[in-house]
C-alpha positions in Angstrom: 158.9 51.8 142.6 157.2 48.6 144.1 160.1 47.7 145.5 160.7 50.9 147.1 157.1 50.4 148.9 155.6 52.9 146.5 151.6 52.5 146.1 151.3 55.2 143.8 152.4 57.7 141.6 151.5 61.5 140.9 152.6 63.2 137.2 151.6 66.3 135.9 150.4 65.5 132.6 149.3 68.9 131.8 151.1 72.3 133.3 149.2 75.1 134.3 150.7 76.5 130.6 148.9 74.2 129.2 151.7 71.9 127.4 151.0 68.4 128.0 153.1 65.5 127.8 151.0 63.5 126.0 150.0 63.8 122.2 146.9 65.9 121.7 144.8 67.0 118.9 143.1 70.2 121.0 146.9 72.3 120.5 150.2 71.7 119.8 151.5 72.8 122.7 152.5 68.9 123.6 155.7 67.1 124.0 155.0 65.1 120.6 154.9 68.2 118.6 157.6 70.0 119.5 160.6 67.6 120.6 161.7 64.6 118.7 160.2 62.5 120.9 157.3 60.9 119.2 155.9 58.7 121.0 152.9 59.0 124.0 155.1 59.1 127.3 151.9 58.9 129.7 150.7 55.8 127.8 154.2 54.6 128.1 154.6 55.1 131.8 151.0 53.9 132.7 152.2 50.6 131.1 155.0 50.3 133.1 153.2 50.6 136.1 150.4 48.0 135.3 153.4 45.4 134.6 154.9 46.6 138.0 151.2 46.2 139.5 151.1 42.7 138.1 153.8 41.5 139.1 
């Protein structure tokens, strides 16, 4: 994304629906709950973007 001159990024986290892609303990309407992907993908891609803001 840097490398593409990208400065920033915008996700919907939450759809109108109100299934979220991030693991939440108001309803299990989220992506951890009801795929088998367990682990927090926002956390995962705000990472990735502070090490590609570091570097």
């Amino acid at each position: 994304m840097h490398a593409a001159g990208m400065r920033y990024l915008v996700i919907t986290a939450k759809h109108h629906d109100w299934f979220a892609r991030y693991p939440s303990r108001v309803s299990d309407l989220n992506l951890a709950a009801v795929s088998r992907f367990p682990r927090d993908s926002m956390a995962e891609l705000r990472n990735v973007c502070d090490n590609l803001a570091s570097s």
